[in-house]
N, C-alpha and C positions, 0 to 999 in steps of 0.2 A: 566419265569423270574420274579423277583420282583421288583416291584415300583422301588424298588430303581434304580437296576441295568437297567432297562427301561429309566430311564431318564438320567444317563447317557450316555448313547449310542447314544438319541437325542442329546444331549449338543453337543455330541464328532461328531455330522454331522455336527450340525448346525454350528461350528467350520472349521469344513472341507471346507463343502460350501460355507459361509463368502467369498462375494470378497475381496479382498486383501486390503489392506489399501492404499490409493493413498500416492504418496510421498508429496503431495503439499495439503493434506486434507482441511486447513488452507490460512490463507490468511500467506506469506512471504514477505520479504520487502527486497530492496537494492538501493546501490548508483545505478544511472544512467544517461545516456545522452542519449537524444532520438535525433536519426541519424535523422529518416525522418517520415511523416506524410500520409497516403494516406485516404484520407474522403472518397472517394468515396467507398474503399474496409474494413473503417471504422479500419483500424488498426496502431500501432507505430512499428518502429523499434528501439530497445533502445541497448546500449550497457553500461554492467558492470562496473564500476569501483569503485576506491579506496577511500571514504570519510571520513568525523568525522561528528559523531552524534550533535555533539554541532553547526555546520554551520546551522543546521536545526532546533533543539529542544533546544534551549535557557534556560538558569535557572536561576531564580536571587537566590540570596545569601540563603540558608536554605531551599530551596526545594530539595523533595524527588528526590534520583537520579535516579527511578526506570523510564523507559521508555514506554509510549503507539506504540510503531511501534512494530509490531510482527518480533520473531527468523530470521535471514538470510535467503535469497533463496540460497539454495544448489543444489549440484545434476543434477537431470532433468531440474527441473525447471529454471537453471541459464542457461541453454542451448536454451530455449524458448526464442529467442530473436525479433521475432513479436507477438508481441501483441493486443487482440482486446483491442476498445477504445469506448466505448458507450458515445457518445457525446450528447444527449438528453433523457430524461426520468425525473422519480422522485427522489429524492433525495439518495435513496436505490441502483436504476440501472445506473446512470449515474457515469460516471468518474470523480469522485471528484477531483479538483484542490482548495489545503488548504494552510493558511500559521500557522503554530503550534502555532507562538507567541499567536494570537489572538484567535483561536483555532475556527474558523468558515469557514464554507466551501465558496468559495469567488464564486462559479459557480453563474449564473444569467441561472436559470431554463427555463426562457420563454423564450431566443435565443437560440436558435440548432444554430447557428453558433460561441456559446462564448469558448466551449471547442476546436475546430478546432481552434480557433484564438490566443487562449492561449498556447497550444501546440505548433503550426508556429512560435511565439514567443520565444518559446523553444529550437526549433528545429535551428533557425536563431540565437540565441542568443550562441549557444553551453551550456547551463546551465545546471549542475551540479543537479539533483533534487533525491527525493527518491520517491522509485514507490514502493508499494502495488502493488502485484499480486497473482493473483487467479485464480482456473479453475471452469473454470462456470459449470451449473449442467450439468448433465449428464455424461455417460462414455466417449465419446467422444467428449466435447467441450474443447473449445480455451481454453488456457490463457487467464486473459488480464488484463489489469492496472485497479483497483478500485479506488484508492487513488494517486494523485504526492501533495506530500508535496516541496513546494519552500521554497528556505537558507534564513534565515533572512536578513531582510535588514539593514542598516544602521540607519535608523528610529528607528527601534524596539532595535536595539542594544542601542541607547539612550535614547530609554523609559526604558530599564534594568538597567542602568546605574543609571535613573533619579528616581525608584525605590528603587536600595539599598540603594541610598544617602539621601533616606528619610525613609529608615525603621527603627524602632527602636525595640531593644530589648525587649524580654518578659520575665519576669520573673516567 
């Protein structure tokens, strides 16, 4: 065989034997409402639903429309309806709880009980939020929520407000 046709053949294995592509490779994102909370077994139950991008990601007048929350969860993934919930760690591994206006993660790192507390809030409140999901490494780990971005609030809708009323054009 020649060079050539040699490495073809590798190509055409290494192709072969490639695990498949997970369906959720990626972090996905959707509306949701988290049912219920269990710390002890460190996971949510959330359930799907129907929202508008703008409750959560705000714009004032002349900003780009292009969105930071990654493609829809689909598929499998929409089916995953408990999720893990890492409540402590570094700012990497824990379950970030964000509000987009301000674009800062609002966790307070050094209480392990502020993400349990925020979620209970949640969960009690019935609120409406958008979760980031992911399946952690490995072939067979969980799902589980990376990110819940909360709807803007009334504040912030008046700081947008108090913004375009003071922007001025560029020429």
């Amino acid at each position: 065989m020649t060079s050539r046709m040699l490495s073809l053949v590798i190509l055409a294995l290494a192709i072969a034997l490639a695990p498949a592509p997970v369906e959720a490779a990626g972090s996905c994102s959707g509306f949701a409402v988290i049912k219920s909370y269990d710390e002890a077994a460190g996971t949510a139950v959330i359930k799907y639903v129907k929202g508008r991008e703008s409750a959560f990601f705000p714009k004032t007048e002349g900003s780009p429309n292009n969105s930071k929350i990654p493609k829809k969860c689909r598929g499998k993934v929409k089916k995953k309806t408990t999720l893990k919930v890492t409540p402590k760690g570094g700012r990497m591994t824990v379950t970030q709880v964000r509000a987009n206006f301000s674009g800062k993660m609002l966790n307070d790192t050094e209480d392990a009980s502020w993400v349990p507390a925020e979620i209970n809030k949640l969960v009690e409140g019935k609120t409406k939020v958008v979760v980031l999901v992911r399946q952690g490494l490995g072939k067979d780990a969980p799902y589980g929520i990376t990110t819940i971005y909360l709807p803007i609030t009334q504040e912030e809708r008046d700081e947008i407000a108090r913004l375009n009323a003071v922007g001025e054009d560029v020429d």
